[in-house]
C-alpha positions in Angstrom: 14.7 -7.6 8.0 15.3 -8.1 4.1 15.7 -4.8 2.5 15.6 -5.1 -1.5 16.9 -1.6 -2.9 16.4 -0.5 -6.9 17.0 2.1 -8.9 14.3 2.4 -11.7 16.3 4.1 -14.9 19.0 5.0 -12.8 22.1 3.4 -10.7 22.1 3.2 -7.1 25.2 3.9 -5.9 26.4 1.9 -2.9 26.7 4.9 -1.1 22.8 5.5 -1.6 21.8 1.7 -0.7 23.7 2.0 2.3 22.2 4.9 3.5 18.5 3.5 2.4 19.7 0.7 4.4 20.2 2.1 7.6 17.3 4.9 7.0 14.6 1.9 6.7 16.4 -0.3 9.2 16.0 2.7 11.4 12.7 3.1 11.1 11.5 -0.1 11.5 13.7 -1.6 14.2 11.6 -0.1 17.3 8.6 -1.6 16.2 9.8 -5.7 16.3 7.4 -7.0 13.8 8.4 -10.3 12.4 8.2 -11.4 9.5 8.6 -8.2 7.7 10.5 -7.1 4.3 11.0 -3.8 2.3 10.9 -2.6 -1.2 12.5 0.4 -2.1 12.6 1.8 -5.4 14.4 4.7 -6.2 13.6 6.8 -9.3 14.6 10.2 -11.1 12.0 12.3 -13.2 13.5 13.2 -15.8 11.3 16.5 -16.7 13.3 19.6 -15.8 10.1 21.8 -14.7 9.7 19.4 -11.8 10.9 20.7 -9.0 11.0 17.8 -6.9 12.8 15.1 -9.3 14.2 12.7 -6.3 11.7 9.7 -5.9 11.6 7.4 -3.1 8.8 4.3 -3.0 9.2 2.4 -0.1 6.7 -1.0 0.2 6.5 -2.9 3.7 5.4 -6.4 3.6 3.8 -7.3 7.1 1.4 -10.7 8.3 -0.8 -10.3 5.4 -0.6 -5.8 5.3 1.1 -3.9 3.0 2.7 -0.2 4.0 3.6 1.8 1.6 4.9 5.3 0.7 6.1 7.5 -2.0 7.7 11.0 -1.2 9.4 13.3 -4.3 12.1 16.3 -3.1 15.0 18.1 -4.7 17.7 15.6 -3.4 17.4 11.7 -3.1 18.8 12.1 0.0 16.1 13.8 1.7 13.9 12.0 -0.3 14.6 8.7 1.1 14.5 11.0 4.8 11.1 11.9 4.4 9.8 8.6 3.1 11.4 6.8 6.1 10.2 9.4 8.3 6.3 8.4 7.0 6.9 4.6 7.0 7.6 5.4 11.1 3.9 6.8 11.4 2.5 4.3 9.2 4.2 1.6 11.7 3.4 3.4 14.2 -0.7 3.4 12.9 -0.3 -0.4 11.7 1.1 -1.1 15.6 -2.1 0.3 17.0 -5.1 -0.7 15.0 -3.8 -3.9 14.3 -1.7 -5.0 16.9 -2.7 -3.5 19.9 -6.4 -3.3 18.6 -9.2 -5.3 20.9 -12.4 -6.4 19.4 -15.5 -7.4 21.6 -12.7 -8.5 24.5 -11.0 -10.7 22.3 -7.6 -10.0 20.8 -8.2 -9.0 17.0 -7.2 -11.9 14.7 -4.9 -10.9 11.9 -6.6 -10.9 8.2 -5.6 -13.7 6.1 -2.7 -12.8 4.2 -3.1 -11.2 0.8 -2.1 -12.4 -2.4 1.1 -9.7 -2.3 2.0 -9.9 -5.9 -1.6 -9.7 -7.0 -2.0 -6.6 -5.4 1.0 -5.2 -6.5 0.3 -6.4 -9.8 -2.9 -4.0 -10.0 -1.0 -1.4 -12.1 -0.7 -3.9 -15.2 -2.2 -2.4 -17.9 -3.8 -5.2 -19.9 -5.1 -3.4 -23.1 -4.3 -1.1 -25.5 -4.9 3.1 -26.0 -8.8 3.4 -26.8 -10.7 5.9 -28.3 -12.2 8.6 -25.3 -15.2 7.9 -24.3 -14.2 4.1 -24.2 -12.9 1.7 -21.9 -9.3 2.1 -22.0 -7.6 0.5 -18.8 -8.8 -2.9 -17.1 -6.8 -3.9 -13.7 -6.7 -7.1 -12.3 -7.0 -7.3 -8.9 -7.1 -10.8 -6.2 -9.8 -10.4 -3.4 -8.7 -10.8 -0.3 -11.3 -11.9 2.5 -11.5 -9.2 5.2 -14.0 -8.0 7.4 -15.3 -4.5 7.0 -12.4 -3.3 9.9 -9.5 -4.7 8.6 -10.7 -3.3 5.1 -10.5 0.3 6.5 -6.9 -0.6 8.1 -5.8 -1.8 4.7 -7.0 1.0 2.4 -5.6 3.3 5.5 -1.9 1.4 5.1 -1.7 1.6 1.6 -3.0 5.3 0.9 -5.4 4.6 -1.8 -8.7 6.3 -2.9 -10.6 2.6 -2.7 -9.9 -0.8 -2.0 -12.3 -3.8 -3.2 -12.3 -7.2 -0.9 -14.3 -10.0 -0.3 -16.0 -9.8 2.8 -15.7 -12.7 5.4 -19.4 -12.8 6.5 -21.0 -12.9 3.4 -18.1 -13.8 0.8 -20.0 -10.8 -1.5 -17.4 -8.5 -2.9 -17.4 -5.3 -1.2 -15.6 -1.8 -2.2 -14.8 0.7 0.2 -13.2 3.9 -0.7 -12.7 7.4 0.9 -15.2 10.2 0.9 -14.3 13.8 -0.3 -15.6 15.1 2.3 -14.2 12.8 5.0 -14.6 9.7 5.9 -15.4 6.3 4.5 -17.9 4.8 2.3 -18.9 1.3 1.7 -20.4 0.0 -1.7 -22.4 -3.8 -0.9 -24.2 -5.6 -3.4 -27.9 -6.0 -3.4 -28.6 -9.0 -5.1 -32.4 -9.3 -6.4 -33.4 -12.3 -8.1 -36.2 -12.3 -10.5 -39.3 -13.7 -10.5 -39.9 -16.7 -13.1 
């Protein structure tokens, strides 16, 4: 497996991408999923009242999914422990609602795989500070067709509040995002057409 290690405003040490090395290698190895690669960026914050400064990102690249995590502690060390501690259980999730997951007596068919960079692209910030009140941040994001399922799989991987995708019945674009009080919602367009 292909592990790509930085440090974002600070050096990584070879030490430190050694040990991020065999931490991720570690984590991943019982689960035998091919192809799969790793991103791990590794950051300081730099304001002293945090008490938790040590950042560890770690991104999974998996037939078409994307895992990923982000835990803060006092040490980078133990940082990079926890994060590869969660990637396990998000394997471990990914291995049995995707791989092991049975659909109407048929073996689940993988989703098509996403555009990668789009997605990860999503942060871009494409204009400039705006008055309140105003728009003042527009994302870019490339739909992926899914069906409803592997929607809920892929907002459950990645840890987001919402995830928007085209859906593979209907090619309408769909958002689906998590409820406060639990659960899942779905947001479907109603198209109406007027009468002439």
């Amino acid at each position: 497996m292909e592990i790509t290690v930085t440090g974002r405003k600070m050096t990584v040490s070879d030490a430190l991408r050694a040990y991020v090395q065999e931490k991720i290698s570690n984590s991943v190895k019982v689960f035998n999923i091919s192809p799969m690669t790793a991103e791990v960026v590794l950051r300081k914050e730099r304001n002293p009242a945090n008490p938790k400064p040590s950042v560890a990102e770690v991104t999974l690249f998996t037939k078409g999914h994307i895992i990923r995590t982000e835990e803060a502690e006092e040490d980078m060390y133990a940082a990079i422990d926890v994060a590869a501690a969660k990637v396990e259980r998000q394997l471990r999730k990914y291995k049995t609602k995707v791989l092991e997951k049975r659909v109407g007596g048929k073996k689940h068919r993988e989703p098509a795989p996403a555009d990668l960079d789009g997605l990860l692209k999503a942060e871009t910030d494409s204009s400039e500070d705006l008055d309140e009140g105003r728009l003042v941040r527009v994302k870019e994001v490339d739909l992926v067709v899914l069906t409803e399922e592997e929607a809920l799989i892929q907002i459950d991987l990645l840890g987001h509040d919402f995830f928007m995708y085209s859906d593979s019945t209907d090619g309408l674009t769909n958002v689906i995002y998590r409820r406060r009080d639990g659960g899942y919602g779905l947001l479907r367009p109603r198209i109406e057409r007027l009468e002439e």
